[in-house]
N, C-alpha and C positions, 0 to 999 in steps of 0.2 A: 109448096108447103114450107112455112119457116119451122126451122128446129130449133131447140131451145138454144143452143149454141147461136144462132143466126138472131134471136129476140135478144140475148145478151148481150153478143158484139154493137147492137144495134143501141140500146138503152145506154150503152158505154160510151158511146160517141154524144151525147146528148149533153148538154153544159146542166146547169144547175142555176135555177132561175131565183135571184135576190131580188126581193121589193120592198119598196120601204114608201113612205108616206109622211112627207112631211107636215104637218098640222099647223095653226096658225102660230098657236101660243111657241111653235121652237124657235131659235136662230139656229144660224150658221153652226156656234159651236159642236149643240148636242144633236144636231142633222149628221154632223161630218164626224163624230164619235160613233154613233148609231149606227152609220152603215160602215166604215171599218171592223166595227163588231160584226158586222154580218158577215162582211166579205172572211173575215177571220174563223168565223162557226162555220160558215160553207166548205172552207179550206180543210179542216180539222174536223167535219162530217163528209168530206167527199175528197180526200187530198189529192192535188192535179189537177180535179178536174174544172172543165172552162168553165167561168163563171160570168152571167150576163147580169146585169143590174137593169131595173125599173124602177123608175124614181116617179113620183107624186107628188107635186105639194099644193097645198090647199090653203089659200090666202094670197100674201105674201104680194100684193099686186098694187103699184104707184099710183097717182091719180089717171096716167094713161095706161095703163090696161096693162104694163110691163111688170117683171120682177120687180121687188125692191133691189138694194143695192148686196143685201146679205144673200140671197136666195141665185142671184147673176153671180156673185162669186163663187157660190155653193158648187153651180154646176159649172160656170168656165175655168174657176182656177184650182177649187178640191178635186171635183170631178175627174175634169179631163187635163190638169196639170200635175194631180198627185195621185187619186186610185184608181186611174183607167189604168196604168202599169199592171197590177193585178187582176185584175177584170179580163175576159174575152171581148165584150162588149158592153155600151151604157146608152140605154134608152130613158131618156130626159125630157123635158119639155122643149129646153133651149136644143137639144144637141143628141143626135142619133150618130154614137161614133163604134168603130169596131177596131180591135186594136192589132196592127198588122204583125206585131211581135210577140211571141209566145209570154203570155201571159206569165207574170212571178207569184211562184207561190211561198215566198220570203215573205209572209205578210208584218207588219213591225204589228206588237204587243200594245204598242201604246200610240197615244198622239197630242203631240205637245202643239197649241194652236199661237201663233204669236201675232200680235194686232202689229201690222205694219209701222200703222203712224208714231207709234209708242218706241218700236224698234230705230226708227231715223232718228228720235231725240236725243 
């Protein structure tokens, strides 16, 4: 028989599940705003604890059946080169990753997005 100490420890170990959905009409930008908001509200409703992402999105597909080019960034380079630091885990379409290093809960306030091409010029 579990005691209520044994349900708590138990519920304590449990991450805190983030999902988001990205819809046709978004880009990149306000995809990759939207779930640092989340990741942020999760932080600051549950401080510490692990945080898994599930990502969606609905559209977003080339003539071959692939992401477009904004939605393959979204998840190879926002994803898993900028918010998987803070995440425990991210289940994506492209990419099912777990992050072997304690997750940061330093989340940054804001996010400044800067176009590459723009930046070489």
């Amino acid at each position: 028989m579990k005691t209520e100490q044994t349900r708590r420890s138990e519920s304590d170990n449990k991450a805190v599940a983030i999902y988001h959905v990205v819809y046709e009409h978004e880009g990149f930008e306000k995809s990759a705003q939207a779930m640092l908001k989340l990741v942020r509200q999760a932080e600051e409703a549950q401080p510490g604890k692990k945080r898994n992402l599930y990502l969606d999105i609905e559209g977003h597909r080339n003539h071959k059946g692939g992401f477009d080019p904004d939605m393959s960034e979204l998840q190879n380079e926002f994803l898993l080169g900028f918010l998987s630091r803070y995440l425990s885990e991210i289940h994506a379409p492209l990419v099912n990753a777990r992050n072997r290093y304690p997750q940061d809960n330093e989340i940054p306030s804001t996010l400044i997005i800067e176009d590459k091409g723009a930046a070489a010029m």
